[in-house]
N, C-alpha and C positions, 0 to 999 in steps of 0.2 A: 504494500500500500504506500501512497506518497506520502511521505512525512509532512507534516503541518509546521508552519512556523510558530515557533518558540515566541513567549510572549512575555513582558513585562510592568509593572504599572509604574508613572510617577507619584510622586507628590498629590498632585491633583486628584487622582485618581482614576486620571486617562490613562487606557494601556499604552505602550511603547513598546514596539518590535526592539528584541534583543540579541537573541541568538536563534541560530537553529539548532535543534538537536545533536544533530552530529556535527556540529562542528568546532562549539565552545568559547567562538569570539561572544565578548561579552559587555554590556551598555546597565547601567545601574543607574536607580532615582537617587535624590537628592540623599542622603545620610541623617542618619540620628547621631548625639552627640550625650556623652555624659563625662562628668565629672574632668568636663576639657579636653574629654578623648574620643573617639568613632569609634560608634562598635563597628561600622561597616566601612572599609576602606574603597576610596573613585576607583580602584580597577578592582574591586568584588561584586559580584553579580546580585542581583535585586532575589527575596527570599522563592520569589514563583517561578516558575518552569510549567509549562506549559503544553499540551500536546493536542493536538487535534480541535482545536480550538475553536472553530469556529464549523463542527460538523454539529446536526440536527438531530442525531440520536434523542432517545427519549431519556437515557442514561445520562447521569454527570458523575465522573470519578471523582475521587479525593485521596490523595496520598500526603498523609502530611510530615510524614518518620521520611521520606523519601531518599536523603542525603545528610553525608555525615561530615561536611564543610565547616571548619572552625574559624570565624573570624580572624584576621591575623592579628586585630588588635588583643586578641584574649589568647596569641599565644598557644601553646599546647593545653592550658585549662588546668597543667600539672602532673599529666595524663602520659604514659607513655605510649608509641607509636601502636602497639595493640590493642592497649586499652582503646583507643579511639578509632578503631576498628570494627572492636566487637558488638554484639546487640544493645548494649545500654548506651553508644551515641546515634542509632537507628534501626530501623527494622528492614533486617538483612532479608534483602529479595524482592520485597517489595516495591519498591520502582519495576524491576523487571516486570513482573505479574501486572500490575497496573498500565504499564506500557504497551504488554502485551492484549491487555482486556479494551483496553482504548483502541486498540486497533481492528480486536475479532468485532468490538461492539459501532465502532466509528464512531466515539463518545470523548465529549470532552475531557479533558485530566488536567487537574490542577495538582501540580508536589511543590512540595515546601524541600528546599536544597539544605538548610544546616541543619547541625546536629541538635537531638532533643536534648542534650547537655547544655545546651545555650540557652533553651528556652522550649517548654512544648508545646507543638503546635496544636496538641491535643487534650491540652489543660487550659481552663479558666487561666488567667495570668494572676491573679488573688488567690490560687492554691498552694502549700507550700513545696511540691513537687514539681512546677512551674520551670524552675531550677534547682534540682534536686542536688540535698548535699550529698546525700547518696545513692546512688544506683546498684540495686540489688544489693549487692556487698561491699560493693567498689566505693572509695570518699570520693569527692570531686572535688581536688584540694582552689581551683577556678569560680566554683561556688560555695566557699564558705563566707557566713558573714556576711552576703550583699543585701547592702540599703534597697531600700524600698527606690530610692533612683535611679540603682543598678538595674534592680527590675525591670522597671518604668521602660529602662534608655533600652532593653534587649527588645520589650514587647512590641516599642517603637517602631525598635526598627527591623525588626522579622517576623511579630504576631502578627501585627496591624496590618502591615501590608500584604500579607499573603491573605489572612481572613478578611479583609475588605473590598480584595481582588473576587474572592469566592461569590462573597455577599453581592457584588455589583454584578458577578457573570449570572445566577441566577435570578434577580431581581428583575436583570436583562431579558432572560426568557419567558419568568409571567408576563413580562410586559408584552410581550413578543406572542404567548400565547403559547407556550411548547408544553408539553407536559413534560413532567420531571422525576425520575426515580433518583436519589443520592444511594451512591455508592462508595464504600470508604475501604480499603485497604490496606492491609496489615500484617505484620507474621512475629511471632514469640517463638521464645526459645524451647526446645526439647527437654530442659530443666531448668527449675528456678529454686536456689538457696539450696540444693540438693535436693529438690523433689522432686520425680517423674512426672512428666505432662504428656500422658497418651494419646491426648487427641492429634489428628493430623488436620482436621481444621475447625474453627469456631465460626458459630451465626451470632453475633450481636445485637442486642437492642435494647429499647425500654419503653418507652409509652407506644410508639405505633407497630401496630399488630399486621399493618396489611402485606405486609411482602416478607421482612426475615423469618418469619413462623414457618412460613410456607414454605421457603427456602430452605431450610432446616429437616424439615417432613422430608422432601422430595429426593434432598443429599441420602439421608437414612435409609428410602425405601427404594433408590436407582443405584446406589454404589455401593462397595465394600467399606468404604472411607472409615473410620470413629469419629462422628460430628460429634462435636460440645456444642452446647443452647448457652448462650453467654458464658463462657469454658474457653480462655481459662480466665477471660477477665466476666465482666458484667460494663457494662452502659450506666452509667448516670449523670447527673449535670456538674458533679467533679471531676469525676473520670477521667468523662470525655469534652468535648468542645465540640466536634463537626455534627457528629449525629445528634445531640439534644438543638445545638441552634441553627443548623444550617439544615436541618431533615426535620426535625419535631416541629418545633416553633412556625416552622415555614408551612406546615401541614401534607409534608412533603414523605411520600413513601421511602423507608430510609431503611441500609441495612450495613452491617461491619460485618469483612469479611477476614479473619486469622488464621494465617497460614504458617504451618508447623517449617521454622528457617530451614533445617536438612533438609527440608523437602523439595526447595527450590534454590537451589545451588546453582543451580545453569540458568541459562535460555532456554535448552526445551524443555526443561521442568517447566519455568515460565510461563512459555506458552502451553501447554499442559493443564496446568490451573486454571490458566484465562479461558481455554477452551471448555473447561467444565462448570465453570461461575459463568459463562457465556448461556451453555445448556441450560443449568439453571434457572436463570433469570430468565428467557425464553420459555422454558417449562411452566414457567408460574404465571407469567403474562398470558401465555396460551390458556389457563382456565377462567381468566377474567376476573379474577382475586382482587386486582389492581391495576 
C-alpha cells in the first residue's frame, strides 16, 4: 500500500507536514521550556507520527507507548542503554502491529514517539505514575523529585500536543460526519515482578459495552488464543487517558487491544496480529452490534 504522509501539529494547532515515514527528515513546532531549559530541542521531532492520515476508514488507531525517544535535554534519564530499551520506556511491538493494522484496515494512526518514562501518554498528567519514579522494579533516577513544573513543562510539550492532535482529528470527523470506532494499541510483558502473565492477548474496556465485549466472545470462540477481559491490566479514568476521553466521553465505540511483547518480535508476527484484530473487528461489525 502507498505510505501516507507523516504529519505534525504547530503551536496553533494547525497540522504541518513533517516527515514521511520512511524517511526521518524531521520539522518540529514551536518548544516548551522549563526551569530555562527545553525539554524539546529545534532539530527533535514534534510528539505525533502519523500514518494514513487522511484515509476514511470507519476505524481510528491510537498508539501512544509507540516510541522510546528521550529528549536530549533529559539526557539518558540515568538509565542505562538497556534499561531504555526494554518495556518500561515503551511497548515493545507495538508500533509495528498498529502500523500494520492501519494499513490491513486503511485507518488512520496516530503514535506518540517518546518514551513513557518522560511522561505517559496514557495517564491523566495529575497521576503520580505520569512520570513514574518507578517502573516495575526499575528507579528512574531522571524522575525523582520533579516539581509540579517539571510536570507541567513535559505534558506541555508531549501530552498536549499529541492529545490535542487526536482531539482535533476526531472532532474533524463528527464534523465531517464519518463514523468512528477508537482503536488503541498495546503489548505487556510475559512477566511482571516475577509473575506469569499467560495471556497472549487482552480486550480492554470500561463503560462502553458495544464493540470490546464482542470482540472478546469472538477471539475465545474463533481461535486457540488465551484472551484476558481486561487481563492483564483493566481500563479506568486513571489508568488510562485515550479510551475513557477520546472513546467514552466522545460516545464513541472504543476498544484496547494487549498484545503479549514475545509474541511480536518481527514484522510478520506484526502483521499476523493486524490480520487477526482486522478479522475481528470485521466479524463484529458484520452482526450489526455497532
Amino acid at each position: 500500500m502507498r505510505q501516507q504522509k507523516d504529519t505534525s501539529c504547530n503551536e496553533t494547532g494547525r497540522f504541518v507536514p513533517f516527515h514521511t515515514i520512511s524517511n526521518g527528515a524531521a520539522k518540529v513546532s514551536d518548544l516548551q521550556e522549563t526551569n530555562g531549559g527545553r525539554i524539546l530541542g529545534a532539530d527533535e521531532p514534534h510528539p505525533l507520527e502519523t500514518f494514513n492520515k487522511n484515509t476514511q476508514s470507519d476505524y481510528f488507531i491510537i498508539c501512544e507507548h509507540a516510541g522510546r525517544r528521550i529528549p536530549a535535554s533529559l539526557g539518558t534519564m540515568g538509565l542505562s542503554e538497556e534499561d531504555r530499551k526494554r518495556h518500561i520506556a515503551w511497548d515493545i511491538g507495538a508500533r509495528s502491529v498498529a502500523v500494520a493494522l492501519s494499513q490491513a484496515l486503511e485507518a488512520p494512526l496516530y503514535m506518540q514517539r517518546y518514551s513513557r518514562l518522560i511522561c505517559d501518554c496514557n495517564r491523566h498528567p495529575d497521576v503520580l505514575d505520569f512520570a513514574p519514579e518507578i517502573s516495575e522494579a526499575t528507579p528512574i533516577p531522571g524522575n525523582q523529585d520533579l516539581s509540579q513544573a517539571d510536570r507541567k513543562a513535559r505534558a506541555d510539550a508531549i501530552f498536549w500536543p499529541f492529545h490535542d492532535a487526536v482531539a482535533e482529528a476526531l472532532a474533524l470527523r463528527e464534523k465531517n460526519g464519518l463514523t468512528t470506532k477508537v482503536v488503541t494499541i498495546h503489548s505487556f510483558t510475559p512477566s511482571y515482578l516475577g509473575k506469569s502473565r499467560p495471556w497472549e492477548i487482552g480486550i480492554l474496556y470500561n463503560r462502553d459495552l458495544a464493540l470490546a465485549p464482542a470482540i472478546a466472545e469472538w477471539l475465545k470462540a474463533e481461535t486457540d488464543l488465551y484472551v484476558g477481559v481486561n487481563q492483564p491490566y483493566a481500563v479506568s479514568d486513571d489508568s488510562d487517558y485515550s479510551i475513557p476521553v477520546h472513546g467514552e466521553k466522545r460516545g464513541l465505540p472504543c476498544v484496547e487491544f494487549e498484545i503479549r511483547n514475545d509474541l511480536i518480535s518481527s514484522d510478520e508476527e506484526a502483521e499476523k496480529w493486524a490480520a487477526l484484530i482486522r478479522q475481528a473487528l470485521f466479524a463484529v461489525e458484520a452482526t450489526g452490534s455497532v
